[in-house]
C-alpha positions as CSV (number, residue, x, y, z in Angstrom):
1,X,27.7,-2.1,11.9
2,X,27.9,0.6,14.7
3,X,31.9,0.4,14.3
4,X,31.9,0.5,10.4
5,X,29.6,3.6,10.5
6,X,32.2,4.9,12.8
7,X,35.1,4.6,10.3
8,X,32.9,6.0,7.6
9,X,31.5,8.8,9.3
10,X,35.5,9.9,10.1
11,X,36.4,9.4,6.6
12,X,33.4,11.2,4.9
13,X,34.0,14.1,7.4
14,X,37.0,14.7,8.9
15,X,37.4,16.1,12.3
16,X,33.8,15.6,13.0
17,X,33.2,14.8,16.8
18,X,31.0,11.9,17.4
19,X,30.7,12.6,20.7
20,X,27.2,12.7,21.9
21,X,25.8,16.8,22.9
22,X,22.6,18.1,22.9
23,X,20.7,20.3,20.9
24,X,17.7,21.5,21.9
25,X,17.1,23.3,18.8
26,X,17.6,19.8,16.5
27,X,16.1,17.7,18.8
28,X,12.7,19.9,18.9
29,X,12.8,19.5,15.2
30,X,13.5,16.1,15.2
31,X,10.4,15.4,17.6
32,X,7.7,17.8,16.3
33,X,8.1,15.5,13.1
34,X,9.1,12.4,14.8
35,X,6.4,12.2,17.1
36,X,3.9,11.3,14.7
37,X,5.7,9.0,12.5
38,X,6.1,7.5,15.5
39,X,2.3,7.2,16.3
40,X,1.5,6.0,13.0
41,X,3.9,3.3,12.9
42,X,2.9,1.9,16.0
43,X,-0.7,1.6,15.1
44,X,0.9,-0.2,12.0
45,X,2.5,-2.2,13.8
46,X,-0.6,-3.5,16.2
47,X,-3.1,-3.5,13.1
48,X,0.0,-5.6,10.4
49,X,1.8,-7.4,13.5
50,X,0.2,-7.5,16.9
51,X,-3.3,-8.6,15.4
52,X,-2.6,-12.4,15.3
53,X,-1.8,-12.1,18.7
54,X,-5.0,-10.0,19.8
55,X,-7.5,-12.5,17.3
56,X,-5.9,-15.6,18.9
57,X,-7.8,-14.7,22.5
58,X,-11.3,-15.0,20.2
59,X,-10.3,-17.9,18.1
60,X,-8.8,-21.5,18.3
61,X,-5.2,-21.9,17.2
62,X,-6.3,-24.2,14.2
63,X,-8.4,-21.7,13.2
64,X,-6.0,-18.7,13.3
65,X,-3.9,-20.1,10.3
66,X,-6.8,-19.3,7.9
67,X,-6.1,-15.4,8.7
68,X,-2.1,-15.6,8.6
69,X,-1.6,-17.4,5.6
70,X,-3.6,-15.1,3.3
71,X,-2.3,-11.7,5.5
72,X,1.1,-13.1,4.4
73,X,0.1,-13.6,0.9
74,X,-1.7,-10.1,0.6
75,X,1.0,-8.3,2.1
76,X,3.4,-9.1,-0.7
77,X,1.2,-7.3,-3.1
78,X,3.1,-3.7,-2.0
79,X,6.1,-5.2,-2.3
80,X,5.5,-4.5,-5.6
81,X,6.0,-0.7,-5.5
82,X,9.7,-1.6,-3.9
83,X,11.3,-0.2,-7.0
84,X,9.9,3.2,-6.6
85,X,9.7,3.2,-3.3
86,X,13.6,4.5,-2.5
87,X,13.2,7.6,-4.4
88,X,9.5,9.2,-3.6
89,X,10.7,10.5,-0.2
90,X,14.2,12.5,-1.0
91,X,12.4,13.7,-4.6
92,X,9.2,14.9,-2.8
93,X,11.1,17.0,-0.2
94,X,13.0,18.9,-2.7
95,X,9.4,19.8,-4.4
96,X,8.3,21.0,-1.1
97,X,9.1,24.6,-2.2
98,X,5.7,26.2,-3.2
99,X,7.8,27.5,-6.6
100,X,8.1,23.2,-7.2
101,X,4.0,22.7,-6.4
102,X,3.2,22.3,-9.7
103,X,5.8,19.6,-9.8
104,X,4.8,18.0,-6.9
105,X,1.2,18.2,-8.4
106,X,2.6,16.0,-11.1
107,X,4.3,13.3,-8.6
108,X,1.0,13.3,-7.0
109,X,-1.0,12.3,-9.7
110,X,1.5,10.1,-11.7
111,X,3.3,8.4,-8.9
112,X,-0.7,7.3,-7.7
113,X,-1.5,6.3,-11.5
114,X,1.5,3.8,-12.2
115,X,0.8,2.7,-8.6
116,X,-2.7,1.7,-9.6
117,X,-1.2,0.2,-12.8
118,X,1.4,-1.9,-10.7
119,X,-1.2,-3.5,-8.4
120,X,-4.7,-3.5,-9.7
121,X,-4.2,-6.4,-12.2
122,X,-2.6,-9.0,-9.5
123,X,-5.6,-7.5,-7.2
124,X,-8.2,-8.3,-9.7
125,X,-6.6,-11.6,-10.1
126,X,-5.4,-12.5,-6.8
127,X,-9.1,-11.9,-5.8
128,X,-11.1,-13.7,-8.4
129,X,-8.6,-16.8,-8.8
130,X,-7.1,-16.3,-5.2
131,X,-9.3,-19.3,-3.3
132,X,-8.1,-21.5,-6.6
133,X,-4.9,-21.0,-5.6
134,X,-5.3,-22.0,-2.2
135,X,-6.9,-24.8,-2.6
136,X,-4.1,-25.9,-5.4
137,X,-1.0,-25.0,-2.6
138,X,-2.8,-26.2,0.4
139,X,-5.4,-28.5,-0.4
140,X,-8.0,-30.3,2.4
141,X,-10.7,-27.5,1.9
142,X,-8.8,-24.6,2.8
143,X,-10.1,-22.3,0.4
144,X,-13.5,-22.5,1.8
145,X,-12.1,-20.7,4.9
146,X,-9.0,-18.7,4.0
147,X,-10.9,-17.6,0.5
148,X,-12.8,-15.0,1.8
149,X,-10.3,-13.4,3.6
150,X,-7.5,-13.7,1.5
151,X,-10.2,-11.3,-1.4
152,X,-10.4,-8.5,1.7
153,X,-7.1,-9.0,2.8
154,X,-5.9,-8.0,-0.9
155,X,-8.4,-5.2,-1.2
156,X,-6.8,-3.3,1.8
157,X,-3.0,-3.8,1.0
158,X,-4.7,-2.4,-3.0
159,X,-6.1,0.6,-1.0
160,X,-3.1,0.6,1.5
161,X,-0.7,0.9,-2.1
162,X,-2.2,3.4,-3.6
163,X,-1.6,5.8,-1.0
164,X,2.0,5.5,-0.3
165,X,2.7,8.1,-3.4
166,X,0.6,10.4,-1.1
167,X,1.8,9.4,1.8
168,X,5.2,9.9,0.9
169,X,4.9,13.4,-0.2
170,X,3.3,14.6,3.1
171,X,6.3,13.4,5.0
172,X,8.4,15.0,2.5
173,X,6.4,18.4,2.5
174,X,7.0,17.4,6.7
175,X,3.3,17.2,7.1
176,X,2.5,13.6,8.5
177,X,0.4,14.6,11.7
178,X,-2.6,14.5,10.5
179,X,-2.4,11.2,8.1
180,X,-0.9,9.1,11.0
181,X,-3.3,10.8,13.3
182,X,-6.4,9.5,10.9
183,X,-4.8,6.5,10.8
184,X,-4.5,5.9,14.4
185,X,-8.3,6.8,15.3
186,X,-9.4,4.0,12.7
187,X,-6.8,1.3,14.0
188,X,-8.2,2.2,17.2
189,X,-11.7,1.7,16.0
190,X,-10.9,-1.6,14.1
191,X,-9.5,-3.5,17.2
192,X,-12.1,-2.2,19.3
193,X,-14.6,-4.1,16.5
194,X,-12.9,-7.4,16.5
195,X,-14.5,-8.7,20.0
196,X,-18.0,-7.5,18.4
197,X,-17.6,-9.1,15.2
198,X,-15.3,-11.9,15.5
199,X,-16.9,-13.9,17.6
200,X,-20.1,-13.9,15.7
201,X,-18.6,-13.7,12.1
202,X,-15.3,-15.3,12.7
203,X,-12.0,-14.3,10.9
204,X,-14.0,-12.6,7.7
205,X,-14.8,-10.2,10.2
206,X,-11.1,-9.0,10.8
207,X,-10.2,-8.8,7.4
208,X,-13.4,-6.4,6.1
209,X,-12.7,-4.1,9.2
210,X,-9.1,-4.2,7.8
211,X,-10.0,-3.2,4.6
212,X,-13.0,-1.0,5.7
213,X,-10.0,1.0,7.4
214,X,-7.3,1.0,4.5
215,X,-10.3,2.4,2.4
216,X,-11.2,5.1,4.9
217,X,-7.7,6.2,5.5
218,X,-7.1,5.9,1.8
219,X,-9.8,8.5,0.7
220,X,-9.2,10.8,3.2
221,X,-5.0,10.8,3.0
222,X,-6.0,11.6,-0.7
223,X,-8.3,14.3,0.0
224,X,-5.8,16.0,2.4
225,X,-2.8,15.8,0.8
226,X,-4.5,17.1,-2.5
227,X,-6.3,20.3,-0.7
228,X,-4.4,21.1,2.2
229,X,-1.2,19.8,1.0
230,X,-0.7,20.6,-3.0
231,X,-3.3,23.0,-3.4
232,X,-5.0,20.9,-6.1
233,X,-8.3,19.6,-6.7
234,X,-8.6,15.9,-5.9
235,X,-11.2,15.6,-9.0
236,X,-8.1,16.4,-11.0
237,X,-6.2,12.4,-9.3
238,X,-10.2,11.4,-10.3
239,X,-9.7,12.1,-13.7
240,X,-6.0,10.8,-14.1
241,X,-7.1,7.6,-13.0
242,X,-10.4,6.8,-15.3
243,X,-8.3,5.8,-17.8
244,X,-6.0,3.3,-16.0
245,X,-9.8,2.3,-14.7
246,X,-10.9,1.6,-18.0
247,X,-8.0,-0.6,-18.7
248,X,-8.8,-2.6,-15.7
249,X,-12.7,-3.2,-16.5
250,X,-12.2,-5.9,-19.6
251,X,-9.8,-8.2,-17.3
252,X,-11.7,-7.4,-14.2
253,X,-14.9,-8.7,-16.1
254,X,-13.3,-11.6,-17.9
255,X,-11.5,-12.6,-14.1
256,X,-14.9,-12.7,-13.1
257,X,-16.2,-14.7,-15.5
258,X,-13.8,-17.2,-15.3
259,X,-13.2,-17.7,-11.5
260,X,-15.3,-20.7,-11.3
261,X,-14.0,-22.7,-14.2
262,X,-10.3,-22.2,-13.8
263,X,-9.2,-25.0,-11.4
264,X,-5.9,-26.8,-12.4
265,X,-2.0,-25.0,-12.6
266,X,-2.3,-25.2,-15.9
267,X,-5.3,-22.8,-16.5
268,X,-4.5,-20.5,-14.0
269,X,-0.9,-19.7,-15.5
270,X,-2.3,-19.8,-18.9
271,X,-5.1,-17.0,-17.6
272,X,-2.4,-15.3,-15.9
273,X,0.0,-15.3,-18.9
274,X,-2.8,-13.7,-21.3
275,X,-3.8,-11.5,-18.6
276,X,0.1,-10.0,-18.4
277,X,0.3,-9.3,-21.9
278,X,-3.1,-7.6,-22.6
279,X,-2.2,-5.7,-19.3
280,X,1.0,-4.8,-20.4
281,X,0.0,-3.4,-24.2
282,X,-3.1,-1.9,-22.5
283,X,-1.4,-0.1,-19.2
284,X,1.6,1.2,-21.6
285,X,-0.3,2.2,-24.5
286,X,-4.0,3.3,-23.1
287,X,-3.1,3.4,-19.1
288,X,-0.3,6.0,-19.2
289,X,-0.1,9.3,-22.0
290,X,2.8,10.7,-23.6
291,X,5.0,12.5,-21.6
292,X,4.2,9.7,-18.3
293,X,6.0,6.8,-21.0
294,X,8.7,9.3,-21.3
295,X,9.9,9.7,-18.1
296,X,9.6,6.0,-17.8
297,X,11.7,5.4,-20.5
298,X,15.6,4.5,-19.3
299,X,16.3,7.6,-21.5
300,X,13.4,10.2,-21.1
301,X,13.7,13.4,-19.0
């Protein structure tokens, strides 16, 4: 990889010198931003990847599997937003401008409204059908302890989703100390719970401080960006999202209803089937307005 970068770097640019130099003027740039994507990754990384490790010195090894297995399964629900992902960060740095911040106000709100859209109907699902599921896949009774935490696990990777949009445009604006800072003080917090609470409450407790913290960082990255960041009321994100809210209540309630009686494959695709096409007429036609379905179209501005 290192040589074929090499080869391209010398044909993109020609008579560029790869040789390594310093410059203290790049370099300080580099860092003053670097530093705390830096910080913020690494708490990512103990809360997403060093925790099974950590929660293995206050529970059994048998017992440990009833945390990974729904972690794994939760965590797939951002990989939802992939197709988005790639460009939020390059199109919110050239909005950074204040004459783009009314732009950027609309990437704000929108890009957080069709995140909501994207997840909310397999959170609303995975949680009320999610121990179902287990128990179909796995069998032997596992739902009784992985059910649980699977329905917290999902609500902090929901709360975790919705704010990438907002925590994408702070690192494009350049303005990502204070999120990962926030973010660091609660992962610090949440592994300093986990030898009060998990051996008294078991896994469950892990997965509610996880999504205790996703929900705390969550409110406040939104509060920040929108004030300090875009200049914009965060009622205004309030309001863009009641009717995407709305959309959700009828399948939320009827999920609810029916968590208990749904108990073979076949139901549960069937639910899910229904499910996708009301979500689908109600996100496009109720969920999102005019000019959001345009720029969603393959041939709108």
């Amino acid at each position: 990889g290192l040589l074929y970068f090499y080869a391209a770097a010398r044909r993109l640019l020609p008579g560029i010198s790869l040789s390594p130099r310093h410059d203290p003027e790049a370099m300080g740039r580099i860092l003053r931003l670097g530093w705390s994507m830096f910080l913020g990754q690494a708490a990512w990384s103990v809360l997403n990847q060093l925790d099974k490790v950590v929660l293995a010195y206050y529970v059994p090894m048998d017992q440990l599997v009833h945390y990974i297995i729904p972690f794994t399964l939760a965590q797939k629900l951002v990989l939802l937003l992939g197709p988005i992902l790639p460009v939020l960060l390059p199109f919110s740095s050239q909005l950074s401008n204040a004459a783009d911040r009314p732009n950027a106000r609309r990437l704000m709100v929108s890009g957080t409204k069709v995140s909501f859209l994207i997840l909310a109907p397999f959170a609303v699902l995975g949680c009320s059908f999610g121990p179902a599921f287990l128990e179909l896949w796995l069998g032997g009774g596992y739902s009784e302890h992985g059910g649980w935490i699977l329905r917290w696990l999902l609500l902090a990777n929901f709360a975790h989703g919705l704010g990438i949009c907002a925590g994408v445009i702070a690192q494009g604006f350049g303005r990502f100390k204070e999120p990962a800072l926030l973010f660091t003080v609660l992962t610090v917090v949440v592994v300093l719970s986990w030898p009060v609470f998990v051996p008294h409450f078991g896994l469950v407790a892990a997965a509610v401080a996880h999504s205790v913290l996703q929900t705390l960082y969550l409110a406040g990255l939104l509060w920040w960006v929108c004030r300090r960041v875009l200049d914009m009321p965060p009622a205004d994100l309030g309001t863009a999202l009641a009717r995407p809210l709305a959309c959700l209540l009828p399948l939320a309630a009827a999920s609810f209803l029916l968590r208990n009686a749904l108990h073979g494959w076949a139901g549960l695709l069937a639910f899910g089937a229904a499910a996708g096409l009301y979500w689908a007429l109600a996100a496009w036609t109720w969920g999102l307005d005019d000019s959001e379905r345009g720029r969603l179209l393959p041939s709108g501005p």
